[in-house]
ChimeraX commands (.cxc) that place a marker at each C-alpha (Angstrom):
marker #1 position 88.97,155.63,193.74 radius 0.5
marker #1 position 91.81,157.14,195.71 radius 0.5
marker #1 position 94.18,159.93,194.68 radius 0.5
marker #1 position 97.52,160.33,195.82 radius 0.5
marker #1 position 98.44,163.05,197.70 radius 0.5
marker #1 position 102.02,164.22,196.61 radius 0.5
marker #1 position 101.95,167.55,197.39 radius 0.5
marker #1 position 101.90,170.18,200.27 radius 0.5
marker #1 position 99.08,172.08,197.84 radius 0.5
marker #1 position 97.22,168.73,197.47 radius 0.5
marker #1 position 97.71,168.39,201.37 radius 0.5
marker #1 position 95.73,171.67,202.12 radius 0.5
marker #1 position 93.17,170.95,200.16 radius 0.5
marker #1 position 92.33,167.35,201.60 radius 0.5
marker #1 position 92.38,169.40,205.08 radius 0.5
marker #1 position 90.59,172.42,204.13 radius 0.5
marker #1 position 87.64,170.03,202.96 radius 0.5
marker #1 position 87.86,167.97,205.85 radius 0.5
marker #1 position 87.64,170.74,208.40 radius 0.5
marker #1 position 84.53,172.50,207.09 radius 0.5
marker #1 position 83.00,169.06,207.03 radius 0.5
marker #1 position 83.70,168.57,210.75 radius 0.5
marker #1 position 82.58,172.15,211.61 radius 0.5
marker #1 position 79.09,171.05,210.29 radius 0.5
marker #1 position 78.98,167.53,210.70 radius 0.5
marker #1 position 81.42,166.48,213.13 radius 0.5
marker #1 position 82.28,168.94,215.56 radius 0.5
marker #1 position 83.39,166.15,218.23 radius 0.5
marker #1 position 86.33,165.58,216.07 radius 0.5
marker #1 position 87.10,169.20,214.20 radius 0.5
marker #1 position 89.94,170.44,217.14 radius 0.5
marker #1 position 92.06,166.81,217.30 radius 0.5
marker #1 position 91.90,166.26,213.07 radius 0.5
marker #1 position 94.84,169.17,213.44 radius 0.5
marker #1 position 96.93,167.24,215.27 radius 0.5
marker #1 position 96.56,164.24,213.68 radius 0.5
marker #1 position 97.48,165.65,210.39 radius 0.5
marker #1 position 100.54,167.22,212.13 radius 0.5
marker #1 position 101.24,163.24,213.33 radius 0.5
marker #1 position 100.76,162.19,209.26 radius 0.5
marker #1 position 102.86,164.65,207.96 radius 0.5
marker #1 position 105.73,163.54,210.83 radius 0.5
marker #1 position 105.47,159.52,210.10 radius 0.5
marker #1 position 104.51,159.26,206.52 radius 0.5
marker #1 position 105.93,160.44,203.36 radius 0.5
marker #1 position 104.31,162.15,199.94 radius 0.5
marker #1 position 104.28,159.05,198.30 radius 0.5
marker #1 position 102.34,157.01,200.91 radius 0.5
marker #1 position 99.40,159.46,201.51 radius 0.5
marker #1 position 96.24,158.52,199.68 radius 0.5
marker #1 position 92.42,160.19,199.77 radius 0.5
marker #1 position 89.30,158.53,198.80 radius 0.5
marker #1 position 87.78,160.25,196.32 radius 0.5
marker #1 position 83.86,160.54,195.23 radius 0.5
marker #1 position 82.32,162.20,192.30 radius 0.5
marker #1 position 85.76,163.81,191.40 radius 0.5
marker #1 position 85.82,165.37,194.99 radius 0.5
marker #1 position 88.68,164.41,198.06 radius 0.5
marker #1 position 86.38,162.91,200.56 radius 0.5
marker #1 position 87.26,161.82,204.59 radius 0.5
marker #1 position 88.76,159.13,204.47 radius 0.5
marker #1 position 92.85,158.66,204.27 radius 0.5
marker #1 position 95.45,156.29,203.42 radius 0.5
marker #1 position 99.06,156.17,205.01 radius 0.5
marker #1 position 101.78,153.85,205.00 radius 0.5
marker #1 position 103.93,153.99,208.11 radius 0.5
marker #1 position 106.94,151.22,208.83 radius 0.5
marker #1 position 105.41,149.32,205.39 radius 0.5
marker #1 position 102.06,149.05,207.03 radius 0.5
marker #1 position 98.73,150.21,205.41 radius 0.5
marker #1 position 96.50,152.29,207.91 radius 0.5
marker #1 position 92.88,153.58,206.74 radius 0.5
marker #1 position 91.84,156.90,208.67 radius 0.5
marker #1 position 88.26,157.00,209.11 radius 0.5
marker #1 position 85.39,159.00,210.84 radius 0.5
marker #1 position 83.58,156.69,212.61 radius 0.5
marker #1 position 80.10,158.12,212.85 radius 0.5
marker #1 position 78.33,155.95,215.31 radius 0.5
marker #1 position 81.00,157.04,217.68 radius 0.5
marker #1 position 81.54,160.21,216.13 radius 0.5
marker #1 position 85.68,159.07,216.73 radius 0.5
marker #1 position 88.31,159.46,214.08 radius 0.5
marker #1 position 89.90,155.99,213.82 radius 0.5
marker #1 position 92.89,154.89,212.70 radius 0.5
marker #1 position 92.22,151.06,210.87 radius 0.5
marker #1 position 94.43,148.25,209.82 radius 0.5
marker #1 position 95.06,148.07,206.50 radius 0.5
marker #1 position 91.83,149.04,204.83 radius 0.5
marker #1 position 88.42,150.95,205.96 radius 0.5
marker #1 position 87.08,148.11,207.46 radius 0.5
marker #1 position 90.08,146.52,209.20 radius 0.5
marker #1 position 90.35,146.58,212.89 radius 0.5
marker #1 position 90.15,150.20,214.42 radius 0.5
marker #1 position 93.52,150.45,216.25 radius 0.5
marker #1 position 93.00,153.51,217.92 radius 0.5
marker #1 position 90.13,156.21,217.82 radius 0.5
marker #1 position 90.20,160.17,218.63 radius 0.5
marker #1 position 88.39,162.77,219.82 radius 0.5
marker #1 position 89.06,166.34,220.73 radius 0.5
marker #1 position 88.54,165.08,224.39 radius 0.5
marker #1 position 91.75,162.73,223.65 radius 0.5
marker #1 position 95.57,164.40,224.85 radius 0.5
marker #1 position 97.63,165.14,222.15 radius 0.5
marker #1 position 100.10,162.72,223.96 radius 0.5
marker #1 position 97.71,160.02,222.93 radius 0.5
marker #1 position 98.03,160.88,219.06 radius 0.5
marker #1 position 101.88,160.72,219.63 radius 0.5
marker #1 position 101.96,157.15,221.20 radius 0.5
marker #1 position 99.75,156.48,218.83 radius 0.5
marker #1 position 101.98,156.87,215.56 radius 0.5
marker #1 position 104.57,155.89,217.59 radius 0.5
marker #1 position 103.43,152.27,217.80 radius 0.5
marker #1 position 102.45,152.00,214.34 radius 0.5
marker link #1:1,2 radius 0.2
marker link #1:2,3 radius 0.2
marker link #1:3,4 radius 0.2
marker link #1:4,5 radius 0.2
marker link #1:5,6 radius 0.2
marker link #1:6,7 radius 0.2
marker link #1:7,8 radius 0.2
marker link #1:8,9 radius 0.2
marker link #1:9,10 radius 0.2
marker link #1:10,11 radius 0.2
marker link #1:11,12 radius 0.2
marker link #1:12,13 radius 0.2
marker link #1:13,14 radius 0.2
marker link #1:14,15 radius 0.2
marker link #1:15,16 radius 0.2
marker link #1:16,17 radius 0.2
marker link #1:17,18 radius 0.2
marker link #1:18,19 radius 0.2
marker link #1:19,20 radius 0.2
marker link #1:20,21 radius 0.2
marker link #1:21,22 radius 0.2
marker link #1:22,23 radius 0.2
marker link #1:23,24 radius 0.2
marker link #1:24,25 radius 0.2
marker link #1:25,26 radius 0.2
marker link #1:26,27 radius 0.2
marker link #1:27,28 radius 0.2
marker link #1:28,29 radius 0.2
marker link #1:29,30 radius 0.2
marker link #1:30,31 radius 0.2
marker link #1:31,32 radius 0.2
marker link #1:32,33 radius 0.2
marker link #1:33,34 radius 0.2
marker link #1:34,35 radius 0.2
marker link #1:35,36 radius 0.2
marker link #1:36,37 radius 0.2
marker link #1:37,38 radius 0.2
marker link #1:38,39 radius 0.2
marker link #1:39,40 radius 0.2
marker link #1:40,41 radius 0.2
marker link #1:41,42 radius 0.2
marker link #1:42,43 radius 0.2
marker link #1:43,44 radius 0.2
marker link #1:44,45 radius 0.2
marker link #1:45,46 radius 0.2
marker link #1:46,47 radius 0.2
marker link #1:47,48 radius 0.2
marker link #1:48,49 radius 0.2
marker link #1:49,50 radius 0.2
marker link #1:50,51 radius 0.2
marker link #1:51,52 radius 0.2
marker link #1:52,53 radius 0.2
marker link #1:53,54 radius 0.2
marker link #1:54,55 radius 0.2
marker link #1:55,56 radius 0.2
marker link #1:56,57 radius 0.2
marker link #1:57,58 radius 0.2
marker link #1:58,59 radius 0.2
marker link #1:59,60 radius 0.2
marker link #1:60,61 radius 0.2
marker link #1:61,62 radius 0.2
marker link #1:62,63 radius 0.2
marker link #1:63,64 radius 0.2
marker link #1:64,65 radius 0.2
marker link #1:65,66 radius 0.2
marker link #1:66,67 radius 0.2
marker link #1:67,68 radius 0.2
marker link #1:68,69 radius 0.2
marker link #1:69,70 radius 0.2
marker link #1:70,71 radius 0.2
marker link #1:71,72 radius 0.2
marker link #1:72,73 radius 0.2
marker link #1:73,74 radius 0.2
marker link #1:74,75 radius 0.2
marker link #1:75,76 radius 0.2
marker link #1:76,77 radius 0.2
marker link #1:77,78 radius 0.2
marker link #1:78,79 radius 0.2
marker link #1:79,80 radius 0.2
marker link #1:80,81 radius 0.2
marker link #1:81,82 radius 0.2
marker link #1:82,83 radius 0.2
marker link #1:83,84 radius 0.2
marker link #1:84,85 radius 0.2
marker link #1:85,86 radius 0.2
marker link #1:86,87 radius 0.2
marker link #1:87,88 radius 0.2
marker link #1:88,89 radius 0.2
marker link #1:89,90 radius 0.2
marker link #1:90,91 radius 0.2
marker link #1:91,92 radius 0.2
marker link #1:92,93 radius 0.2
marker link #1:93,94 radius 0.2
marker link #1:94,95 radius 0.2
marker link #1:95,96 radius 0.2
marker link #1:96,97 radius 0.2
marker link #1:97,98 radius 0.2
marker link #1:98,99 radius 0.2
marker link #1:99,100 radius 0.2
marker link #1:100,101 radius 0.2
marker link #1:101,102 radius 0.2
marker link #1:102,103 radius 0.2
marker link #1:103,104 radius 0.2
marker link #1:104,105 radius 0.2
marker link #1:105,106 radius 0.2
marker link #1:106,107 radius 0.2
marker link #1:107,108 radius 0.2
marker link #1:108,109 radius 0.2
marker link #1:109,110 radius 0.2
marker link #1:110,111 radius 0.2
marker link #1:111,112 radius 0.2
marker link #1:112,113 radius 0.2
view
């Protein structure tokens, strides 16, 4: 089930979750998740930010619509990458993140989308 994230408060919590997650369990990816939330909040509106949820609880992965197209934001953990998918959580990873990867990368990145 997804929720929709509508508000800054809503927001916080999504990334609050998602960074002590990382911390423990992905700590390849826990520096580089800032800036792509900073890219989300500059392409996407309220409206067309969703979070899968499970047991009642925001889990990782994220929904945006950019230019009218559906992206799925996923951790992908045999790469231990955050990718950004086509359309749905098993659509074609488009690009994929690490806190190795230049911010300039994230940039082009949402750029093209």
């Amino acid at each position: 089930m997804a929720l929709s994230v509508n508000t800054l408060n809503l927001l916080n919590q999504y990334i609050t979750g998602v960074m002590e997650r990382a911390e423990h369990h992905a700590p390849n990816v826990d520096e580089i998740a800032l800036a792509i939330v900073g890219a989300i909040i500059w392409k996407v509106t309220d409206e067309d930010i969703q979070v899968k949820t499970y047991s009642g609880q925001m889990a990782n992965v994220l929904w945006m619509t950019i230019n009218v197209n559906r992206y799925a934001l996923v951790y992908n953990h045999e790469n231990e990458t955050i990718e950004i998918r086509e359309g749905s959580i098993r659509g074609n990873a488009l690009y994929e993140f690490t806190n190795a990867t230049p911010i300039i990368e994230i940039k082009q990145a949402f750029n093209n989308l």
